[in-house]
GUVO-109364 format. One record per residue (C-alpha): residue number from 0; residue in three letters; x, y, z. Coordinates in steps of 0.5 Angstrom, whole numbers, plus 500, padded with zeros to 3 digits. Layout:
BEGIN
[NUM, 'ALA', [X, Y, Z]];
...
REM end
This chain:
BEGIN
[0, 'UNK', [721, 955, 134]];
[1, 'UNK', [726, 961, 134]];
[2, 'UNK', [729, 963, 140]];
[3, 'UNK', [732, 969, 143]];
[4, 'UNK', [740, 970, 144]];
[5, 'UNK', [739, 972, 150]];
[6, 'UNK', [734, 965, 153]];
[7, 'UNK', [741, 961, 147]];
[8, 'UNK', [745, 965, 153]];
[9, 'UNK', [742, 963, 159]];
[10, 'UNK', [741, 956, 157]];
[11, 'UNK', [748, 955, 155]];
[12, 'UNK', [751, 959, 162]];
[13, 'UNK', [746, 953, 165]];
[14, 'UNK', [748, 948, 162]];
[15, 'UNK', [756, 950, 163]];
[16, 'UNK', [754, 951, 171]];
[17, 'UNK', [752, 944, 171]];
[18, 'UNK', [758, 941, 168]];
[19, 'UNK', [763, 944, 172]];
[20, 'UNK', [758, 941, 178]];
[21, 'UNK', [759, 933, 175]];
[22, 'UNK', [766, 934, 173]];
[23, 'UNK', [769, 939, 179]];
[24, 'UNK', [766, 939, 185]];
[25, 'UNK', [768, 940, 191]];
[26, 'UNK', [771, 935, 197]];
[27, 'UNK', [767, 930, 201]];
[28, 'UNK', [763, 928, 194]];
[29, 'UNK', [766, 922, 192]];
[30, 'UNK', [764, 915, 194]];
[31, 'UNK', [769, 913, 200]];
[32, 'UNK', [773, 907, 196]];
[33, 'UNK', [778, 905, 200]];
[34, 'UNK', [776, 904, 207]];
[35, 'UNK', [782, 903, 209]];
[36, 'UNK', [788, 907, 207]];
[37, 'UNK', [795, 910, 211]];
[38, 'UNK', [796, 911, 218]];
[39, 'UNK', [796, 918, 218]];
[40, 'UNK', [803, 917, 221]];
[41, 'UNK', [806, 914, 216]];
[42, 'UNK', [803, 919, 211]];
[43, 'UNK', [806, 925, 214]];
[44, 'UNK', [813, 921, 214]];
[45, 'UNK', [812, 919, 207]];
[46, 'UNK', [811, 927, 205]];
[47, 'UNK', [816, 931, 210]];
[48, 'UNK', [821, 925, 208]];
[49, 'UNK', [820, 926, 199]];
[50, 'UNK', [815, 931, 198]];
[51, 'UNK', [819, 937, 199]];
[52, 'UNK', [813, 942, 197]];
[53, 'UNK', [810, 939, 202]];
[54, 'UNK', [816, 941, 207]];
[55, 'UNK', [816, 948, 204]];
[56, 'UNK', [809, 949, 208]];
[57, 'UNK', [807, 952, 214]];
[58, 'UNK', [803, 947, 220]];
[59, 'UNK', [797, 950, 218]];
[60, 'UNK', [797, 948, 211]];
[61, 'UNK', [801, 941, 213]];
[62, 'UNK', [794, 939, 216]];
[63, 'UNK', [791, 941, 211]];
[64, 'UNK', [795, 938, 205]];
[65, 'UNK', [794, 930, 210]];
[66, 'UNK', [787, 931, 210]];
[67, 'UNK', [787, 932, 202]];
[68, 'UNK', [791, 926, 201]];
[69, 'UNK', [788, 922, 207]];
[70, 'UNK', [782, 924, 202]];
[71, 'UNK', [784, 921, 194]];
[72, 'UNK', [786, 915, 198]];
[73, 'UNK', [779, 914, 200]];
[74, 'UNK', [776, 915, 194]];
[75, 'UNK', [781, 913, 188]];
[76, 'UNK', [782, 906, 187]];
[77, 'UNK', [791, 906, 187]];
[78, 'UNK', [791, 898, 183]];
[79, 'UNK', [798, 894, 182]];
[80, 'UNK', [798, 891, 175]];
[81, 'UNK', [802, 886, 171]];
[82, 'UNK', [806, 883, 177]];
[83, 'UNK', [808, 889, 180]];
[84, 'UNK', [808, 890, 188]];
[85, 'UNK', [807, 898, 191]];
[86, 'UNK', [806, 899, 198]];
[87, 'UNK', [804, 905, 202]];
[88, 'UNK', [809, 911, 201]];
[89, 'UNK', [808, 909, 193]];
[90, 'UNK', [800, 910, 195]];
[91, 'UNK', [802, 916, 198]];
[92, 'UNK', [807, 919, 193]];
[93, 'UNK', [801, 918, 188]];
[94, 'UNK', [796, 923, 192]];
[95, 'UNK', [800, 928, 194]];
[96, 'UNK', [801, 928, 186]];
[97, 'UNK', [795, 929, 186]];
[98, 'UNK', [794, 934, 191]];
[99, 'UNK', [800, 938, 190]];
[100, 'UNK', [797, 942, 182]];
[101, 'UNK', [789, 944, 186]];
[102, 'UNK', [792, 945, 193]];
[103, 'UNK', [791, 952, 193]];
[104, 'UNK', [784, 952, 191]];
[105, 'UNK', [778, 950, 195]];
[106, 'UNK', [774, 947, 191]];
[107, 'UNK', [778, 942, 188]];
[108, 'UNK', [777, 934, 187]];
[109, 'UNK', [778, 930, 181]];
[110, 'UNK', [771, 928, 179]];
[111, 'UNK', [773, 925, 172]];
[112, 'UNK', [778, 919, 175]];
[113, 'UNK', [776, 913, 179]];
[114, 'UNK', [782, 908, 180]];
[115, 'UNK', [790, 910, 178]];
[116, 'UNK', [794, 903, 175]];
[117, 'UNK', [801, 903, 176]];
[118, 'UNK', [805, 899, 172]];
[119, 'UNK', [813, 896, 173]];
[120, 'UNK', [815, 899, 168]];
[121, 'UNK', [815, 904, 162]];
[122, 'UNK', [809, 902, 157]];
[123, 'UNK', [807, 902, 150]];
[124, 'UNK', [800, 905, 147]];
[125, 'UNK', [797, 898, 148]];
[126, 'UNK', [799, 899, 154]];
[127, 'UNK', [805, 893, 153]];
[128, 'UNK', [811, 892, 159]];
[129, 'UNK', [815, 887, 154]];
[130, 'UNK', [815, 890, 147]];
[131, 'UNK', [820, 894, 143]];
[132, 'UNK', [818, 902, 142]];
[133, 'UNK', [817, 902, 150]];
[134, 'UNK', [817, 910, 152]];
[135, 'UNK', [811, 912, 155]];
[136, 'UNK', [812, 913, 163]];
[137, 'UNK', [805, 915, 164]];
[138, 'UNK', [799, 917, 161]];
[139, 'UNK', [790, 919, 162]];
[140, 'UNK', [787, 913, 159]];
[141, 'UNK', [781, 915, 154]];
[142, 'UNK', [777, 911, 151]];
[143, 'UNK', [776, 903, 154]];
[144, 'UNK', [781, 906, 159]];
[145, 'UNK', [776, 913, 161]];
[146, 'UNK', [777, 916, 168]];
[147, 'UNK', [784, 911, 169]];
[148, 'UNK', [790, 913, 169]];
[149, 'UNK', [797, 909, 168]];
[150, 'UNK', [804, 910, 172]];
[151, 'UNK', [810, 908, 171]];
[152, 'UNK', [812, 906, 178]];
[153, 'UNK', [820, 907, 177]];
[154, 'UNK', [817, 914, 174]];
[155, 'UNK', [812, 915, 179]];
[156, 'UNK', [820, 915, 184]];
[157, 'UNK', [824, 919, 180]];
[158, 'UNK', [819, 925, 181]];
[159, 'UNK', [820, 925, 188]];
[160, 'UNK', [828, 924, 188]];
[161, 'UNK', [832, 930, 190]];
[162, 'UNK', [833, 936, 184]];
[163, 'UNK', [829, 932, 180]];
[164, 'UNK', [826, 937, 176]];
[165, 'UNK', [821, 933, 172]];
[166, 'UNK', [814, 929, 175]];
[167, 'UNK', [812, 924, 172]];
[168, 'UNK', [805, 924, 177]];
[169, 'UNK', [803, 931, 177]];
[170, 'UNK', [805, 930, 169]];
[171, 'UNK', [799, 928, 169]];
[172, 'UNK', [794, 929, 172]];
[173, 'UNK', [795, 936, 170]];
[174, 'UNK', [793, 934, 163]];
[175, 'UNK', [787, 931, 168]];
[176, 'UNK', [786, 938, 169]];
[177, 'UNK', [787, 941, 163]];
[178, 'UNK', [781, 934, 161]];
[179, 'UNK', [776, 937, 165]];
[180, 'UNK', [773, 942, 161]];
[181, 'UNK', [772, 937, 156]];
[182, 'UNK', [779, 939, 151]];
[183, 'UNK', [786, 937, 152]];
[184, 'UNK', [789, 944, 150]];
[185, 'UNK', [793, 947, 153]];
[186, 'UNK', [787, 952, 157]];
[187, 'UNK', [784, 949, 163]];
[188, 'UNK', [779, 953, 163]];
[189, 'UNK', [776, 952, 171]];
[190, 'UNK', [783, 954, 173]];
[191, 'UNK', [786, 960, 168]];
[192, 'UNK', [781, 967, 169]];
[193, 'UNK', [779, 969, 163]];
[194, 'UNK', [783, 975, 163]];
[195, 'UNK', [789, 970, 163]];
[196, 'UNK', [787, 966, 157]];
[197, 'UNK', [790, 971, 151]];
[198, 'UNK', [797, 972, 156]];
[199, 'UNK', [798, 966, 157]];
[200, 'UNK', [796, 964, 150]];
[201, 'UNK', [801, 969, 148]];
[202, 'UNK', [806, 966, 153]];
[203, 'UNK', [805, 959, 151]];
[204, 'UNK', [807, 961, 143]];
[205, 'UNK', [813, 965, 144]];
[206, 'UNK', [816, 959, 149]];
[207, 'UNK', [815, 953, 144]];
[208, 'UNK', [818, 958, 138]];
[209, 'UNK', [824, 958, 143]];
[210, 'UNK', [824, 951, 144]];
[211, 'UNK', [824, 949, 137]];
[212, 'UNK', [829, 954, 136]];
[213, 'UNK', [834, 951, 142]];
[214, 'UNK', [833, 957, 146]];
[215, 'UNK', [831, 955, 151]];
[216, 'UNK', [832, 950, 157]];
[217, 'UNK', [826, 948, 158]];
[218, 'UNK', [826, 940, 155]];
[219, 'UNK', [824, 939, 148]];
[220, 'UNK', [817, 935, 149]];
[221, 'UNK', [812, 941, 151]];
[222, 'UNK', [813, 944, 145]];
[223, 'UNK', [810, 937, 143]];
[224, 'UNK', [803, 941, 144]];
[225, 'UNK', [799, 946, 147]];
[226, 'UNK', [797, 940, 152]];
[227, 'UNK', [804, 937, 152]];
[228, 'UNK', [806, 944, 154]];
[229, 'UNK', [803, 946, 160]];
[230, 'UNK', [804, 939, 163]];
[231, 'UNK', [811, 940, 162]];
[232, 'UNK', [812, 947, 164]];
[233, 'UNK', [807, 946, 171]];
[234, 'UNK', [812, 940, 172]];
[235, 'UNK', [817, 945, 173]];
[236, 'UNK', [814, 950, 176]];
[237, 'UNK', [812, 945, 182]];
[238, 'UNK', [819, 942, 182]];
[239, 'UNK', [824, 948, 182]];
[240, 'UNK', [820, 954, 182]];
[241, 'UNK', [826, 959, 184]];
[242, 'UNK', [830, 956, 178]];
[243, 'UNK', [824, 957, 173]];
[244, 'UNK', [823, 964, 176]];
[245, 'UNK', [829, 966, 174]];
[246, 'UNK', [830, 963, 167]];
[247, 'UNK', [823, 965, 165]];
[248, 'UNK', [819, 971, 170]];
[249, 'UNK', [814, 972, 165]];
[250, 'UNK', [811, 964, 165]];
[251, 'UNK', [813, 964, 171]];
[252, 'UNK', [808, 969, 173]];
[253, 'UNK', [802, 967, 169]];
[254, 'UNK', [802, 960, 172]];
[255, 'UNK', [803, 962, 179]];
[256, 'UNK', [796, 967, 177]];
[257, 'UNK', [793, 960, 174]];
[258, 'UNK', [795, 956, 180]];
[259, 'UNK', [793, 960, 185]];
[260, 'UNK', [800, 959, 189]];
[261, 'UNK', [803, 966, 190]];
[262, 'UNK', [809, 962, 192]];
[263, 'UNK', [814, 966, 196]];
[264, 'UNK', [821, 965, 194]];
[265, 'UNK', [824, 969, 198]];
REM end
């Protein structure tokens, strides 16, 4: 049976929308897992104390930013293994992680992750905290280890240390963003307007070529990949988003468009 391109369309418009649904939705759809979390007090101290994005908010925004942490507590399982002990500011480090890449957009919430596991250490690709060849400070688990994540603890700390400008944490879970329209490319796509898609592609090439060739301060590891490469540079824009203006204008304004952020860095 033939059918026209026009019904192909259709079809294809309804089967996107309905992903998008399952895969990102908006707040207040997931099942509360954790009904006992921070007191709020002790989350407001943890962020106005270490989260300096938070700190760089005005109140109205503040309330809101608790809220969505309180939110991630509720609903995602934040487990110690392998002998290592976290308490509340760890919990609340990992949420604000979260919260911090999708704070600027309404509809927002991490549909494809159910529980973050936090190791002691930096760990292997068998997910190994004692063996040689250890470099893996945090990853999105795929196969067996689906709708996980893994962080390092003494990592998951360093992000939040003062003039930090790596983040191990919204590392990674900007590669769950990037991971929700099924590809780990580079392009989220639920979060880039298409019209932005060709610029940033474009933007993205030039500055990995640059990286290769040692003519850029941007660390070495996002001309890794396309994925590799928008993780790290987020990480970036997060941390020190003045020092990346001024270094790289025209990427720092693309991933203000994709973030939605529209900073003022005055």
């Amino acid at each position: 049976m033939e059918y026209s391109p026009i019904l192909i369309t259709i079809i294809i418009f309804l089967v996107g929308t309905v992903l998008i649904y399952l895969v990102w939705n908006k707040v207040s759809n997931k099942k509360i897992v954790n009904s006992v979390i921070p007191t709020r007090e002790t989350i407001l101290k943890v962020l106005t104390d270490d989260v300096k994005f938070f700190i760089q908010l005005n109140h109205e925004q503040q309330e809101t930013f608790v809220d969505r942490v309180e939110y991630f507590l509720q609903t995602t399982k934040i487990t110690p293994e392998k002998g290592v002990k976290i308490n509340d500011e760890h919990r609340v480090l990992v949420a604000a992680s979260a919260t911090i890449p999708l704070f600027h957009f309404k509809s927002w919430s991490y549909e494809n992750l159910d529980e973050v596991l936090i190791y002691p250490e930096v760990f292997n690709e068998k997910y190994n905290t004692e063996d040689n060849g250890r470099n893996i400070l945090g990853m999105v688990g795929d196969g067996a280890m689906n709708r996980k994540m893994i962080l390092s603890l003494p990592a998951l700390l360093a992000g939040f240390q003062q003039n930090s400008t790596n983040n191990t944490a919204i590392h990674e879970f900007v590669h769950l963003i990037d991971k929700a329209d099924g590809e780990v490319d580079g392009v989220p796509e639920y979060l880039i307007p298409k019209e932005l898609v060709e610029p940033w592609l474009k933007e993205m090439h030039e500055t990995i070529s640059l990286i290769k060739r040692d003519k850029s301060d941007i660390r070495d590891y996002a001309a890794t990949n396309q994925a590799e490469f928008l993780a790290v540079v987020s990480e970036y824009f997060f941390q020190k988003p003045k020092l990346l203006r001024e270094d790289h204008p025209e990427l720092y304004e693309l991933l203000d468009e994709i973030y939605n952020d529209k900073k003022d860095l005055r």
